[in-house]
C-alpha positions as CSV (number, residue, x, y, z in Angstrom):
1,X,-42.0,-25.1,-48.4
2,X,-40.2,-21.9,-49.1
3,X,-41.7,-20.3,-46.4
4,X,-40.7,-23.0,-44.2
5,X,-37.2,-22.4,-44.7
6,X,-37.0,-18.9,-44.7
7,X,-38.0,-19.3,-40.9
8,X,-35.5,-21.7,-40.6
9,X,-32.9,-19.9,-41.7
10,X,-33.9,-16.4,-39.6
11,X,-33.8,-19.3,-36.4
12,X,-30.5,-20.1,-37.1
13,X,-29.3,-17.2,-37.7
14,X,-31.3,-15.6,-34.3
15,X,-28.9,-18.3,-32.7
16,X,-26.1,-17.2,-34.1
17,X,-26.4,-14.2,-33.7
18,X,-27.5,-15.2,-29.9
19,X,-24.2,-17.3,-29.1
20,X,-22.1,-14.7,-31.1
21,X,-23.4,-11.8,-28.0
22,X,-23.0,-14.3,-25.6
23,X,-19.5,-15.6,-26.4
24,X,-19.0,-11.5,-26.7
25,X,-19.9,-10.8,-23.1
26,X,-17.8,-14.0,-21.6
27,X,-14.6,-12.7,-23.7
28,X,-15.3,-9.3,-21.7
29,X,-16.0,-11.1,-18.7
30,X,-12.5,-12.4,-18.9
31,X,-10.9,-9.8,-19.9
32,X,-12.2,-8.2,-17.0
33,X,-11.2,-10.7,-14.6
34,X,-7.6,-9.9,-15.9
35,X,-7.6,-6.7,-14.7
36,X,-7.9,-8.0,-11.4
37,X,-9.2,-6.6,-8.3
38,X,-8.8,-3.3,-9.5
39,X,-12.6,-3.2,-11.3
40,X,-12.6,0.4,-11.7
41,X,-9.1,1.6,-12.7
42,X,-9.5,1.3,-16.4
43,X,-12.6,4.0,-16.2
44,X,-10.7,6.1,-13.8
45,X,-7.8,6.1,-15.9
46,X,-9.3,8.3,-17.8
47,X,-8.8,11.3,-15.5
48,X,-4.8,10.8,-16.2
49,X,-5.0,14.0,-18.7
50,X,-2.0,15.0,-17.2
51,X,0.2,18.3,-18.8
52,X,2.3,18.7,-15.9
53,X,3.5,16.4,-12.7
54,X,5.6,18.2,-9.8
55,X,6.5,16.8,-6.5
56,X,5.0,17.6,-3.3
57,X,4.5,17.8,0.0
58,X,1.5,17.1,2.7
59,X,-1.5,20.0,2.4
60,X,-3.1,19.2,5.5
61,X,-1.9,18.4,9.3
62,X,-3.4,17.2,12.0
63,X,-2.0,17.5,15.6
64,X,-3.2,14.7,18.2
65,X,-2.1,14.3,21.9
66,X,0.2,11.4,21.0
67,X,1.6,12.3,16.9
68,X,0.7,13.6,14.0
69,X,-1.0,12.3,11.0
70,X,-0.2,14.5,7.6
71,X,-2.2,14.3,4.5
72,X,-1.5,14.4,0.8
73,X,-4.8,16.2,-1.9
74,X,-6.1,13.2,-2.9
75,X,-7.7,15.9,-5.1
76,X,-4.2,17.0,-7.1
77,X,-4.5,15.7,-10.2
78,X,-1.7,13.0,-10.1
79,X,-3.0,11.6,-7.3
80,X,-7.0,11.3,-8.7
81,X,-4.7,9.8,-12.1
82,X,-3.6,7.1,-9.9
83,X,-6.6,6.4,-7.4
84,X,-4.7,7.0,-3.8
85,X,-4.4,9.1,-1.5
86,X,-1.4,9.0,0.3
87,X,-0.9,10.2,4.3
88,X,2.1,9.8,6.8
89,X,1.7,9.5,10.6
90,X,4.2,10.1,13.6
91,X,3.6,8.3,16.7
92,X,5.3,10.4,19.2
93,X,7.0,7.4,22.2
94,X,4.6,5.7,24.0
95,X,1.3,6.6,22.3
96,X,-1.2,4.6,20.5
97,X,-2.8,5.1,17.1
98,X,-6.4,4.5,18.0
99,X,-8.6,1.8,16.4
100,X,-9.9,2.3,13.2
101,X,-11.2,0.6,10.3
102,X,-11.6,2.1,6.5
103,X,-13.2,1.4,2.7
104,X,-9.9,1.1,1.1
105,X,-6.3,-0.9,1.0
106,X,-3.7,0.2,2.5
107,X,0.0,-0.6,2.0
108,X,2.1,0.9,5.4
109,X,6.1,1.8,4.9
110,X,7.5,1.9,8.2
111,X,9.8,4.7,7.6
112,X,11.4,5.3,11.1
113,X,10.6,3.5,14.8
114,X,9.4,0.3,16.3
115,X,5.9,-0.8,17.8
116,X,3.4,-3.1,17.7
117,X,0.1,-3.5,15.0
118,X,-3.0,-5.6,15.6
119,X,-5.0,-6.0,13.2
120,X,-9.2,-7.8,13.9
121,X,-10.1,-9.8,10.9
122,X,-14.2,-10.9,11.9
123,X,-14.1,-14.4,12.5
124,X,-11.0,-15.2,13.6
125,X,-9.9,-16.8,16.3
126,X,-8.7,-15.4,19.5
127,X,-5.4,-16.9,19.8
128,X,-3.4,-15.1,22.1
129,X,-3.8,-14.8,26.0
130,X,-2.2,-12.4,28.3
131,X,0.2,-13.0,30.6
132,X,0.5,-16.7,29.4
133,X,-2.6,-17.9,30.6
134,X,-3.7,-21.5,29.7
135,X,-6.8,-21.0,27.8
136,X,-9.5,-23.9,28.4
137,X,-12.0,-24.1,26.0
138,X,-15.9,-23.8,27.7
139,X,-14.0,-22.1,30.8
140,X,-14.3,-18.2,32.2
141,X,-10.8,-16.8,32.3
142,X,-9.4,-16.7,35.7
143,X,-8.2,-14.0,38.0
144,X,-4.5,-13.4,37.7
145,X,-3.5,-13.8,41.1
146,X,-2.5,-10.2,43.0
147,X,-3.8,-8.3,40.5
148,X,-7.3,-8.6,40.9
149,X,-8.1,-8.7,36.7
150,X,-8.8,-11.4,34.0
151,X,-6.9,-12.6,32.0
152,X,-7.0,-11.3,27.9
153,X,-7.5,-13.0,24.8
154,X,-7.2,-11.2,21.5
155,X,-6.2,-11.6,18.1
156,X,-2.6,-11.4,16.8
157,X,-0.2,-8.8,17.6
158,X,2.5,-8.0,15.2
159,X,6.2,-6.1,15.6
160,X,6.7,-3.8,12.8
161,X,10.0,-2.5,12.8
162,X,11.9,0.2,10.3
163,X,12.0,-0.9,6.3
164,X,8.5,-3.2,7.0
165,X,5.9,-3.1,4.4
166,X,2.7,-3.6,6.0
167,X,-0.7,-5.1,4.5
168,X,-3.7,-3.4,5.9
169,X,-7.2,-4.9,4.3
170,X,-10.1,-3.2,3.7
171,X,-12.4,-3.7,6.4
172,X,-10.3,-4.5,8.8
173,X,-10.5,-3.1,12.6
174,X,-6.2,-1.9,13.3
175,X,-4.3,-0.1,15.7
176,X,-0.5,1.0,16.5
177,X,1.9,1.3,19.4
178,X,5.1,2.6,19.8
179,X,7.4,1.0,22.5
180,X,10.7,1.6,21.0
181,X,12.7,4.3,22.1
182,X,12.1,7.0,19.0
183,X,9.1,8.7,17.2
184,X,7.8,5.7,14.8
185,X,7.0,6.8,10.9
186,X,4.8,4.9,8.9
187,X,4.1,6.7,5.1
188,X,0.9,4.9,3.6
189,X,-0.3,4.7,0.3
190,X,-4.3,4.5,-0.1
191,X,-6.1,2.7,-3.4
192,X,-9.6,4.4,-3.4
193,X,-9.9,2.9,-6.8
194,X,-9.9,-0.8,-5.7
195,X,-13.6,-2.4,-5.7
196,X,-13.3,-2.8,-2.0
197,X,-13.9,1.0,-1.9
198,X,-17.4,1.4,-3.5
199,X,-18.6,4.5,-1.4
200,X,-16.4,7.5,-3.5
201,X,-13.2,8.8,-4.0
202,X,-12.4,10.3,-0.7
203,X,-10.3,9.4,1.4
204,X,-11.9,8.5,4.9
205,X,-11.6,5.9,8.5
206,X,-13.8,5.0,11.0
207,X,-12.7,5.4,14.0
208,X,-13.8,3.4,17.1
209,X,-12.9,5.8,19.5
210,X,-11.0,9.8,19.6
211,X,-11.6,11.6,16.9
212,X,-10.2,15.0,15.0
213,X,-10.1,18.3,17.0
214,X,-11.3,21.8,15.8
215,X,-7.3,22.6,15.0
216,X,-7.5,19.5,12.5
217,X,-9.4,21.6,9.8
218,X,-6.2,23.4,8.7
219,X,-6.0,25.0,6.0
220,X,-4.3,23.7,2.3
221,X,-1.6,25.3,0.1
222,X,-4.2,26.8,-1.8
223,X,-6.6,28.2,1.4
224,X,-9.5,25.6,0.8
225,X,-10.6,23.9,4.3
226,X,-10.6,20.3,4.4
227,X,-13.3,19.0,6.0
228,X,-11.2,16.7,7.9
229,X,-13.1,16.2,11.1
230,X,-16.0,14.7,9.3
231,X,-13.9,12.1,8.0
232,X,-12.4,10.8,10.9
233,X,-14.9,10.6,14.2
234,X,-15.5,8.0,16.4
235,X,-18.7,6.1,15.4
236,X,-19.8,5.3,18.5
237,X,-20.9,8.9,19.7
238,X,-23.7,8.9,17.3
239,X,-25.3,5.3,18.7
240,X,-28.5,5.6,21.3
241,X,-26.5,5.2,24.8
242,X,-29.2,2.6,26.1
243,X,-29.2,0.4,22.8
244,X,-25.3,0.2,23.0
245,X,-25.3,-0.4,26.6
246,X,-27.8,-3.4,25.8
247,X,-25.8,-4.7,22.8
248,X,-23.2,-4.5,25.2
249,X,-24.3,-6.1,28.0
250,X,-22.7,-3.2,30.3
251,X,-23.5,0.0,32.5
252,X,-24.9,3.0,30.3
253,X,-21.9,4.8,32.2
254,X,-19.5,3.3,30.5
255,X,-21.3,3.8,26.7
256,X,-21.3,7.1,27.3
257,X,-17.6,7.4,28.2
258,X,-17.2,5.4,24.8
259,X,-19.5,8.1,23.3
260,X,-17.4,11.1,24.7
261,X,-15.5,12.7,21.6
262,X,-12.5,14.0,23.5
263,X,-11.5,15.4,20.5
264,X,-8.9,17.0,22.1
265,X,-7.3,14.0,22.2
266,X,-7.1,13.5,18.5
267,X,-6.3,10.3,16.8
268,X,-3.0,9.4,18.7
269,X,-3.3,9.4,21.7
270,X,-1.1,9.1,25.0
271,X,-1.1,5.3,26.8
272,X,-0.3,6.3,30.9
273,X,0.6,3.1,31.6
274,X,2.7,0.8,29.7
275,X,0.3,-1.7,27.8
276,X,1.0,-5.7,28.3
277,X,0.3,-7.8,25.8
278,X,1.1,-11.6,24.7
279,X,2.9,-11.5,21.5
280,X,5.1,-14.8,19.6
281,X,8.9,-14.8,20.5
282,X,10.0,-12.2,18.3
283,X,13.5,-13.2,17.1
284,X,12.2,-16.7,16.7
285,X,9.2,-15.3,14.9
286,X,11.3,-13.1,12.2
287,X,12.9,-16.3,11.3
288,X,10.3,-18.3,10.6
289,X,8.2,-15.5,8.8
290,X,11.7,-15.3,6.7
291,X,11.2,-18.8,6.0
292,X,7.6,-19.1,5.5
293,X,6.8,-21.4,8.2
294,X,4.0,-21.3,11.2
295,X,4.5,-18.8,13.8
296,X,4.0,-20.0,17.3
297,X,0.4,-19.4,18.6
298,X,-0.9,-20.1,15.4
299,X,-0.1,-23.8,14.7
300,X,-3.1,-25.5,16.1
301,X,-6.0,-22.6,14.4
302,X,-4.0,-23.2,10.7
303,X,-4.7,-27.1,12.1
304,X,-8.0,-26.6,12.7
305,X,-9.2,-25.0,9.5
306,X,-7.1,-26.5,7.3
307,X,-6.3,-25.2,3.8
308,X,-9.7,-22.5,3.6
309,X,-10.3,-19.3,3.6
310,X,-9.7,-18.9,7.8
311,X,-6.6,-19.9,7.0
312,X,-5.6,-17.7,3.7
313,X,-7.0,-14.4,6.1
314,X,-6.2,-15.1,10.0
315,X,-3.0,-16.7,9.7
316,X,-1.9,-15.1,6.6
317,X,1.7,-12.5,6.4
318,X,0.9,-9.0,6.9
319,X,4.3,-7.7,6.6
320,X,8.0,-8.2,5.8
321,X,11.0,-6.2,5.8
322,X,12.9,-5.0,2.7
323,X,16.1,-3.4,4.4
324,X,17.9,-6.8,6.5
325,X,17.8,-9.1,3.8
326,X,20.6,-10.4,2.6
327,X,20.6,-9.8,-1.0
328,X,18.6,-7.1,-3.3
329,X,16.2,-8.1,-6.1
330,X,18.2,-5.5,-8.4
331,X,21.8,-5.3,-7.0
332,X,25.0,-3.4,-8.9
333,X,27.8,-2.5,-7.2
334,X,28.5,0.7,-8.5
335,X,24.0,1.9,-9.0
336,X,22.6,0.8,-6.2
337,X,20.2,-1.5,-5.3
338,X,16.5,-2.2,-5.1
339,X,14.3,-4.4,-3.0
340,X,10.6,-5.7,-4.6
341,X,7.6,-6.6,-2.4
342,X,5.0,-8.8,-4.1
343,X,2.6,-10.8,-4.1
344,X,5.1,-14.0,-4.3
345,X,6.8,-12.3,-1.1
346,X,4.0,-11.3,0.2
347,X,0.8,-13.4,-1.1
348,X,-1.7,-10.7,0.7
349,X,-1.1,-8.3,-1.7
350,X,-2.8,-10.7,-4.5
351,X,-6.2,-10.0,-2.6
352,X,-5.1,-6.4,-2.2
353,X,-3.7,-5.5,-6.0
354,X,-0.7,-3.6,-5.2
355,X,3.0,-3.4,-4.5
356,X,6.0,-1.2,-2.8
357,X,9.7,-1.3,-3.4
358,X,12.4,0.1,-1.7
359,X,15.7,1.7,-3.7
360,X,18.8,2.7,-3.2
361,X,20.9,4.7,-5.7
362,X,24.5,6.0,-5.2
363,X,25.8,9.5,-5.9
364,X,25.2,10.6,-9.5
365,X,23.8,7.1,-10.5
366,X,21.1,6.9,-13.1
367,X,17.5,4.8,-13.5
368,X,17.2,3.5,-16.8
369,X,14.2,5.1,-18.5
370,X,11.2,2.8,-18.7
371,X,7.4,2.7,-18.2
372,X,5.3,0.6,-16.1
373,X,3.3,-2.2,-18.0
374,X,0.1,-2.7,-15.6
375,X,0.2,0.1,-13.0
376,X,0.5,3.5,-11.6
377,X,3.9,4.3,-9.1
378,X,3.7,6.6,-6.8
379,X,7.0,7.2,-5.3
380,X,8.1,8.7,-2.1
381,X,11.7,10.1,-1.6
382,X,13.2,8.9,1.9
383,X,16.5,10.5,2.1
384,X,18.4,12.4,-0.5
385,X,17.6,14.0,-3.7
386,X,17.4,13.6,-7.5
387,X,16.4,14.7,-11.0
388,X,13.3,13.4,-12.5
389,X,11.9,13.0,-15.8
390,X,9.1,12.1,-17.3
391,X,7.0,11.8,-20.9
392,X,3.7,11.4,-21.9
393,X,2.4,9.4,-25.0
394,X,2.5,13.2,-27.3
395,X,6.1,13.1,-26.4
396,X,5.6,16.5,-24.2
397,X,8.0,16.2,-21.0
398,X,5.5,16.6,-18.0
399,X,8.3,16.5,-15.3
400,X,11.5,17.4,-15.2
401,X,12.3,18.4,-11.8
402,X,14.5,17.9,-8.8
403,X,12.8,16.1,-5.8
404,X,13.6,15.9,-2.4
405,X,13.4,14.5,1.0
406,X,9.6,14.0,2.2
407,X,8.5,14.9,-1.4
408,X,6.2,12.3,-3.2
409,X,5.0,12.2,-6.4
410,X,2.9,10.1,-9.3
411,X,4.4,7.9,-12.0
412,X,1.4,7.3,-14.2
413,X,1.2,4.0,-15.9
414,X,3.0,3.8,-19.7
415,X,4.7,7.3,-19.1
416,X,8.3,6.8,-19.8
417,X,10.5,7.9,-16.8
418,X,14.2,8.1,-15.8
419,X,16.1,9.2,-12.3
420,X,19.5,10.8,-11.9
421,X,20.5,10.5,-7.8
422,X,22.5,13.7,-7.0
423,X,25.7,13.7,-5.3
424,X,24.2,12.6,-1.7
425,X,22.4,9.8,-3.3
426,X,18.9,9.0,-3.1
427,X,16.7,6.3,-1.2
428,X,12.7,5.8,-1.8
429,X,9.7,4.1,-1.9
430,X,7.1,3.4,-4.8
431,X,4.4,1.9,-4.0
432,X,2.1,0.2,-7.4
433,X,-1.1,-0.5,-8.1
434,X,-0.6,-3.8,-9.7
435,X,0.5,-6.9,-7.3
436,X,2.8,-8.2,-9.8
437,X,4.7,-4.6,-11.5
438,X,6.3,-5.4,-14.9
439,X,9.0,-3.0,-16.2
440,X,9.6,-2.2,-19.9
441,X,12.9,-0.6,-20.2
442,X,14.4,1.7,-23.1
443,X,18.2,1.3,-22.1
444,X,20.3,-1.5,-21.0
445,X,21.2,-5.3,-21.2
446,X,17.3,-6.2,-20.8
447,X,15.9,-3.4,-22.9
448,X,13.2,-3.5,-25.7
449,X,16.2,-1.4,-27.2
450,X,18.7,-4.1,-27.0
451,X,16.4,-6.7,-28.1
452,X,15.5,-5.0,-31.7
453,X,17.4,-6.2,-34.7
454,X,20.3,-3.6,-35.8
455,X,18.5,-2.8,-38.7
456,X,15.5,-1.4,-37.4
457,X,17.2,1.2,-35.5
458,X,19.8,2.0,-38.0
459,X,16.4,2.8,-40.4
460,X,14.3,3.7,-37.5
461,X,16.7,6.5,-36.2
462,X,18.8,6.9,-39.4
463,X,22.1,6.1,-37.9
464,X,24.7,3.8,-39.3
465,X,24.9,0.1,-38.3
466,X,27.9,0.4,-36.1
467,X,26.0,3.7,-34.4
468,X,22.8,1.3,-34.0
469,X,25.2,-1.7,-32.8
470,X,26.4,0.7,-30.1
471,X,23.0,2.1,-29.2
472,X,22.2,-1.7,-28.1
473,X,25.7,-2.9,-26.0
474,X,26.9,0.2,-25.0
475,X,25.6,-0.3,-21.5
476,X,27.6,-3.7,-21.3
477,X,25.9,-6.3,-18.8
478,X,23.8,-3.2,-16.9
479,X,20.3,-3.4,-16.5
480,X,17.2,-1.6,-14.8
481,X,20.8,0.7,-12.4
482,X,23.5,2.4,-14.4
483,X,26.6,3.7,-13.1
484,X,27.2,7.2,-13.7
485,X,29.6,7.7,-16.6
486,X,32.7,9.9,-17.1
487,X,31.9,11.1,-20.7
488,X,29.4,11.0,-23.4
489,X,29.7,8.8,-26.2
């Protein structure tokens, strides 16, 4: 009998201890389903060991036929803290940014300039015809009549415009023109962390065509080559010509012109005709994307598929524009201003796990200091200049420097900041690596400051109670922009 329930009791407790693992591993599930998309970042987090942050500039440049694409060391150490690489192309007028597709997210400022951006998500309709052509379904498309050529269908082509933010999935086949009458500027921040990346930490694009020249393998800041022509080829060139040309279905001439690297063309490249595409009315368009309604030519496909995931990809928002809307997420009259882009803004970036603001401060005006809650910032100075300052957890000051115009640099997340715009003011960019950025701030109306009773931080910092009183509402009804004061209390 005693046996019998000595084996008993080492059952229950095997099942015990059984649902205790269990119930373990589903509470660590969870708790890494609430880091989101970004799987990796808590590991590579560890790589933020970080003694000292400084601004800088592109290391590497590569000259194409039609622009310039300039690159950012995804190997300094702010940048491997944060997972990105970041990289800024100019598309010189009437050139085209050749098709590519790559492991990563990325999240497109469009700095300067106009164009257009299509971007091929596999299995999506092709909703858009050339030259207005009635498409019938089972039919060839016809000639167009005295041209002697078909007509097109394609996927959606967007307008991007100055002050977009611009949603490029992983995985996803893009390219870029510029019609508009000026060089168009697009700064792009990469997240090599994100799960969708699960090759390495390197920044790299497949391209479908063109390809780096020799000259592209310039030389860094510090005299190490970067092997940047064997991260950016065209794909093709390495296929058998007759398997392509049977995959195909056409001439094995025309693979191999595919094939041909012309790297002397480079990866912008000039268009020697003007290109014609069908793309939605575009003031109508920009309403209705305002608005969050249907654009035309894609009514009858979000019909079709209903609520799943066709719709939630194909027909989803890739952009929106954070400098003509009428009114700022953060607005004071005598800071500045600053305009958020989310994932409530923008629901794509829920899928991609990131973020961008644009800011504006006035002459001498000041950032409250603060630290990000759930994300990195990597901020990009426009126009302008400032002095920045940041500290790590030892309370060591990694940064305190003045940043200017083109310069970018890394925010890490939890390291307390603050910005002072200089006389000419200062306008920027951060992009985060969290789709919905929280804020912690240490001064102002909304501060973790402000909301501690007086007699914590009359003990805490050994000040009076009217000192402590004053430490809280000093700063009035000011929040995350403060106005530059006269004098020092």
């Amino acid at each position: 009998m005693a046996v019998t329930t000595r084996v008993l009791l080492a059952l229950l407790l095997s099942t015990f201890l059984l649902s205790a693992t269990n119930a373990v591993r589903d509470y660590q599930g969870r708790q890494a389903g609430q880091r989101g998309e970004r799987g990796t970042r808590l590991t590579d987090a560890q790589q933020c060991r970080l003694t000292r942050l400084t601004a800088s500039q592109p290391t590497n440049r590569i000259e194409s036929e039609g622009g310039v694409t300039e690159l950012w060391d995804e190997n300094e150490e702010q940048f491997q803290c944060a997972g990105v690489a970041p990289m800024r192309s100019v598309i010189r007028r009437n050139s085209l940014s050749l098709p590519n597709f790559h492991p990563m997210r990325r999240l497109v400022y469009i700095e300067r300039g106009q164009g257009l951006i299509g971007i091929t998500y596999p299995g999506c309709a092709e909703t858009f015809q050339s030259q207005s052509q009635t498409f019938q379904a089972g039919r060839e498309p016809r000639e167009e009549r005295g041209q002697g050529r078909r007509s097109d269908q394609h996927q959606k082509v967007h307008r991007i415009r100055q002050g977009d933010v611009v949603a490029l999935p992983a995985g996803a086949a893009h390219w870029c023109y510029n019609d508009g009458e000026e060089e168009l500027v697009a700064v792009s921040v990469n997240d090599l962390n994100h799960r969708s990346n699960q090759l390495d930490q390197n920044l790299r694009a497949f391209y479908l065509a063109g390809g780096v020249p020799e000259s592209g393998r310039q030389q860094t800041q510090a005299g190490q080559r970067l092997q940047s022509r064997q991260r950016f080829q065209n794909i093709f060139r390495a296929f058998d010509t007759v398997l392509m040309a049977e995959a195909f279905n056409i001439p094995a001439e025309i693979v191999r012109r595919m094939q041909e690297e012309q790297s002397e063309r480079g990866l912008i490249v000039n268009v020697r005709e003007g290109m014609r595409m069908i793309r939605p009315d575009e003031e109508e368009g920009e309403f209705e994307e305002e608005q969050g309604r249907p654009r035309r030519g894609q009514q009858w496909w979000e019909e079709a598929t209903g609520n799943g995931l066709e719709e939630n990809i194909c027909t989803m928002k890739i952009r929106t524009n954070v400098e003509h809307r009428t009114q700022a997420d953060i607005f004071s009259r005598q800071a500045g201003k600053i305009n958020h882009v989310n994932r409530q803004k923008l629901p794509i970036l829920k899928y991609m796990d990131m973020s961008a603001s644009k800011g504006t401060l006035y002459p001498n005006a000041l950032m409250t200091p603060h630290w990000s809650v759930n994300g990195h910032c990597v901020v990009y100075v426009q126009r302008g200049e400032a002095q920045v300052q940041v500290v790590d957890h030892s309370g060591q000051q990694v940064m305190n420097d003045r940043v200017n115009q083109g310069e970018m640099f890394v925010v890490p997340q939890y390291f307390a900041s603050t910005v002072r715009a200089g006389q000419n003011g200062l306008e920027f960019v951060v992009w985060r690596t969290s789709s919905e950025p929280m804020n912690s701030q240490l001064a102002g109306y909304t501060s973790v400051i402000r909301a501690m009773p007086v007699e914590v931080l009359s003990n805490a910092y050994q000040i009076s109670p009217n000192e402590a009183q004053r430490l809280k509402t000093n700063r009035g009804g000011e929040s995350f922009l403060l106005s530059p004061q006269r004098r020092s209390f």
